[in-house]
C-alpha angles and dihedrals in degrees: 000000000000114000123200130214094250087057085051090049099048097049089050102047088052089049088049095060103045089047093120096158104023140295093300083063089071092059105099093046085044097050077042093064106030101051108014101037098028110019101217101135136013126233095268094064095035091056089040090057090049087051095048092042087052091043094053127085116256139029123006084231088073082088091070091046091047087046092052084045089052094051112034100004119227107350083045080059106058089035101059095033088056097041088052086049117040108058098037084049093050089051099043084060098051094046101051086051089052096047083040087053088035112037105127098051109108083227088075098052098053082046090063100027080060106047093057101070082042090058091041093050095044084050092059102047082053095063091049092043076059105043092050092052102047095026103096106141143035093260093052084044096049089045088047095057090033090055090042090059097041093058096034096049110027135040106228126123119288086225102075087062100054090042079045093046098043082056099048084041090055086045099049085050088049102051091036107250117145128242 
């Protein structure tokens, strides 16, 4: 299926502006879209982009850049980046000048005190979102668990595990058990 800019455009303004908690918030409505809505990608690429934008230096938001390359190249790229951006960017201005105006209404403080369980739980629909779409076999399944406990109920560094899970991952290839 071809895509135009204008679909492009479309699915990423209405991403920007329900990015409460960052851009990773958006990734379920956005692997909603991509794969489920327009079919432009499957679940494999989609989780493989995440994984490349994460692994980049720089800004969570890459990911939407890297999703509008994949799909339309270079003029997919600026749409999509702009379109994740610019209005996000527009209404995080206004509303910093109004809490600035407003901040001792009590108002503002259930508004805040709101949006915070919003950004965690859309957080978190964004890791399963993740999980479903990379987890194929019984080893991504067991490091994504492993790695979900680690970081749930320890507080070691979350590096260990990924050290620990690229090693269980070279293994798995080398003894031939699938992914």
């Amino acid at each position: 299926m071809t895509v135009s800019l204008g679909q492009i455009a479309a699915a990423f303004l209405s991403l920007s502006l329900g990015a409460i908690g960052g851009a990773n918030a958006t990734l379920p409505e956005l692997h909603r879209q991509m794969v489920t809505v327009l079919h432009l990608m499957d679940d494999q690429t989609f989780a493989s982009l995440v994984a490349l934008a994460q692994a980049a230096p720089g800004p969570n938001v890459i990911v939407m850049s890297l999703m509008g390359w994949h799909v339309a190249g270079p003029s997919g790229l600026a749409v999509a980046t702009l379109s994740m951006i610019g209005p996000s960017s527009a209404l995080a201005f206004a509303s910093e000048r109004a809490l600035r105006r407003y901040s001792a209404s009590g108002a503002v403080a259930i508004l805040k005190k709101s949006l915070a369980p919003i950004a965690v739980g859309l957080m978190g629909a964004s890791g399963l979102v993740l999980a479903r779409a990379a987890d194929r076999g019984v080893l991504t399944l067991a490091l994504t668990g492993g790695m979900s406990l680690l970081c749930g109920l320890t507080r070691v560094n979350p590096l260990y595990g990924i050290a620990g899970g690229a090693c269980a991952g070279l293994a798995g290839a080398l003894f031939g058990f699938p992914l």
